[in-house]
C-alpha positions in Angstrom: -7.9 29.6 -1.5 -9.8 26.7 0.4 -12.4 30.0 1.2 -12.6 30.5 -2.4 -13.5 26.7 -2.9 -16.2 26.6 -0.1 -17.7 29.5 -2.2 -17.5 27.9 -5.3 -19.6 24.8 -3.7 -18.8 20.9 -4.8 -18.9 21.5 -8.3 -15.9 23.3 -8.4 -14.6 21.0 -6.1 -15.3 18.4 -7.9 -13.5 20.2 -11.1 -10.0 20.3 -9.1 -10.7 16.5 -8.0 -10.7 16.0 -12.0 -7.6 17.7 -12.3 -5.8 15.8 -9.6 -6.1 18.2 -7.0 -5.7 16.6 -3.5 -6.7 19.2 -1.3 -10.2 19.8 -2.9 -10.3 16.3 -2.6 -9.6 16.4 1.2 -12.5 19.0 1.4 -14.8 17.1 -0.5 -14.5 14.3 1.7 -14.9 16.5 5.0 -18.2 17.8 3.4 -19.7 14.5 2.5 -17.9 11.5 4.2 -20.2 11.7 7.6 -23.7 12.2 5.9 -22.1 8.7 3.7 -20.8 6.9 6.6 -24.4 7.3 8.4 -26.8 6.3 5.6 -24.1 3.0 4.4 -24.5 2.2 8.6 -28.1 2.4 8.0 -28.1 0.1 5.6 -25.7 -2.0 6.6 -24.8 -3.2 10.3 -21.3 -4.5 9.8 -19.2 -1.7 10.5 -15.9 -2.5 8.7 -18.3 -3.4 5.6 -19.3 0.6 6.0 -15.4 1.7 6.7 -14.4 -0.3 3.5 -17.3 0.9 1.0 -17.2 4.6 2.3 -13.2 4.3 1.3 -13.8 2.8 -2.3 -16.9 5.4 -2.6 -14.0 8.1 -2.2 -11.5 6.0 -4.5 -14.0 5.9 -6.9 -14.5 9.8 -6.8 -11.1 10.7 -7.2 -10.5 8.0 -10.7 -13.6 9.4 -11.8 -14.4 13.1 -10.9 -13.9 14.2 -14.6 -16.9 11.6 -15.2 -19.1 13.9 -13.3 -21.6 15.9 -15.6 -23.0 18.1 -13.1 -25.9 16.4 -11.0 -25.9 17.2 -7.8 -22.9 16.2 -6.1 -24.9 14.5 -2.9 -27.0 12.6 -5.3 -23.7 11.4 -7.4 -21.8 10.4 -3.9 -24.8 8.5 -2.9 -25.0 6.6 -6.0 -21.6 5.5 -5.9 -22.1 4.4 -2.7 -24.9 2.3 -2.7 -23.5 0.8 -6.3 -20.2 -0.2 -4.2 -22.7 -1.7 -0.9 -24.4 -3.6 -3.2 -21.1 -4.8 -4.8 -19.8 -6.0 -1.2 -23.0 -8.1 -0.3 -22.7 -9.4 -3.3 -19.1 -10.6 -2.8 -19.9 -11.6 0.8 -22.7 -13.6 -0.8 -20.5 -15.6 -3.2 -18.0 -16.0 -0.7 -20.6 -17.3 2.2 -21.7 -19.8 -1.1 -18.5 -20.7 -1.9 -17.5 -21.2 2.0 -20.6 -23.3 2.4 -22.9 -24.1 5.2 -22.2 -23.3 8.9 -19.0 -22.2 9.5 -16.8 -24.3 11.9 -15.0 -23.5 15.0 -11.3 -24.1 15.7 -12.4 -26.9 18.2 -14.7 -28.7 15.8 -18.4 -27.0 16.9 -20.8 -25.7 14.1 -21.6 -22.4 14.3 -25.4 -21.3 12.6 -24.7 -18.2 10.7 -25.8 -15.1 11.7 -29.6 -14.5 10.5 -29.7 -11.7 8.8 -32.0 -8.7 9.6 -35.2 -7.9 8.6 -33.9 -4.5 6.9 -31.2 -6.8 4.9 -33.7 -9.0 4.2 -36.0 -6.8 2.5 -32.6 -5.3 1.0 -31.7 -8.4 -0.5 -34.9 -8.5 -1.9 -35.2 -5.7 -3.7 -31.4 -6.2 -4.8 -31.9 -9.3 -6.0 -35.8 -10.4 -5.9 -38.6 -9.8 -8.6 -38.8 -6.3 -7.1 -35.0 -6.3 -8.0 -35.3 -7.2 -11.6 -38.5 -5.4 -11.8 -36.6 -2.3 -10.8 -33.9 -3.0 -13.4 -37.0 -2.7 -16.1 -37.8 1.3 -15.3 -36.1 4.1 -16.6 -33.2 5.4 -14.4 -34.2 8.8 -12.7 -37.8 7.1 -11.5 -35.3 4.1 -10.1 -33.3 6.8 -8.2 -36.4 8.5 -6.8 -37.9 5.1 -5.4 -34.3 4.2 -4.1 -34.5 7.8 -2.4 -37.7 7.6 -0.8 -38.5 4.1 -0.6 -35.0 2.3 0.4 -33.7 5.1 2.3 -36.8 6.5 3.9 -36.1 10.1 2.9 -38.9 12.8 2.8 -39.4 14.8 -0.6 -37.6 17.6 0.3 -34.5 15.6 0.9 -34.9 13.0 -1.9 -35.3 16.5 -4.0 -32.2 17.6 -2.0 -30.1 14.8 -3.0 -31.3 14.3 -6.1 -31.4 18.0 -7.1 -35.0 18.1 -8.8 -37.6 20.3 -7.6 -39.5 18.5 -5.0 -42.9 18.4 -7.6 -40.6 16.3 -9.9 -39.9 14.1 -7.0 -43.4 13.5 -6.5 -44.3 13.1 -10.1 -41.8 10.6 -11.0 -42.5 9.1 -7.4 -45.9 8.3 -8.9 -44.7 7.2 -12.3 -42.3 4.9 -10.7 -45.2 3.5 -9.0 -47.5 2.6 -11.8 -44.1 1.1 -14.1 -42.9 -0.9 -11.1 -46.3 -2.6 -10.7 -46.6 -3.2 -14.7 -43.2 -4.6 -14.3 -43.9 -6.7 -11.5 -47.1 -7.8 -13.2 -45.0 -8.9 -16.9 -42.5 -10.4 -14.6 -44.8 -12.6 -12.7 -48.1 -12.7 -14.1 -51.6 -13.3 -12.5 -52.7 -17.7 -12.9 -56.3 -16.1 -12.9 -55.9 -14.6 -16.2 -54.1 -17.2 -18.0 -54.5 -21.0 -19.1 -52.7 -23.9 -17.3 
């Protein structure tokens, strides 16, 4: 049988998933969980951050596999995956706000928090910066393609790969997204030449 399922590829994995089926499950995971674990660690340098959103990423497959409507699977993975980084910065965020400045040492000494890199940096910013709301403004599948080849560095083949479009529709709404995100950018923060004071 798990023959059969490696022929039937992860949509009919993901069909036994639905049903409650944990050995598909188990397969699934073996297919996808490296190629997950090595793009969250590119994205993220905290290694138990990775561990903990790769294992909700999974959790969050198996409650909702009967959600899936048949995109690519790698593309679907990859989205709950990101969703649930994003949703642990964010919580490490509030909790860093809500612990307040440096943290303190058991003997009394002030410790700077850690800086954060340039690559969370520019994260962050998109996350949570004008670029962040300005992505929030374009449709959906250009969002996914800029995430794809922007964010995560991927060529068109694989963005096309994960995405499963043909790689001209990568390109095309590559370009659309372009042209959007700089209108959006430009309503969201719009040029003092042009207008009155």
């Amino acid at each position: 049988m798990g023959g059969q399922r490696e022929k039937d590829g992860d949509a009919a994995l993901l069909r036994a998933v639905a049903t409650g089926d944990a050995a598909a499950m188990a397969d699934l995971y073996d297919r996808h969980a490296g190629w997950v674990h090595a793009r969250l660690s590119r994205r993220c340098a905290d290694p138990e951050v990775v561990r903990e959103v790769l294992q909700d990423t999974f959790v969050t497959v198996w409650r909702s596999a009967a959600g899936h409507r048949g995109q690519e699977t790698g593309g679907w993975l990859w989205t709950i995956a990101a969703r649930r980084l994003v949703d642990a910065r964010r919580a490490q965020e509030r909790a860093a706000r809500v612990a307040g400045a440096p943290l303190e040492s058991a003997d009394g000494v002030h410790e700077p928090a850690a800086a954060p890199s340039a690559e969370d940096r520019v994260l962050a910013g998109l996350e949570y910066g004008d670029v962040g709301a300005a992505l929030d403004r374009i449709s959906p599948e250009l969002r996914e393609v800029l995430r794809a080849t922007v964010v995560d560095g991927l060529s068109t083949r694989e963005a096309a790969r994960l995405l499963g479009i043909p790689e001209g529709t990568v390109k095309s709404r590559a370009r659309r997204a372009r042209t959007e995100l700089r209108s959006a950018l430009a309503h969201l923060n719009p040029s003092p030449l042009g207008g009155t004071a």
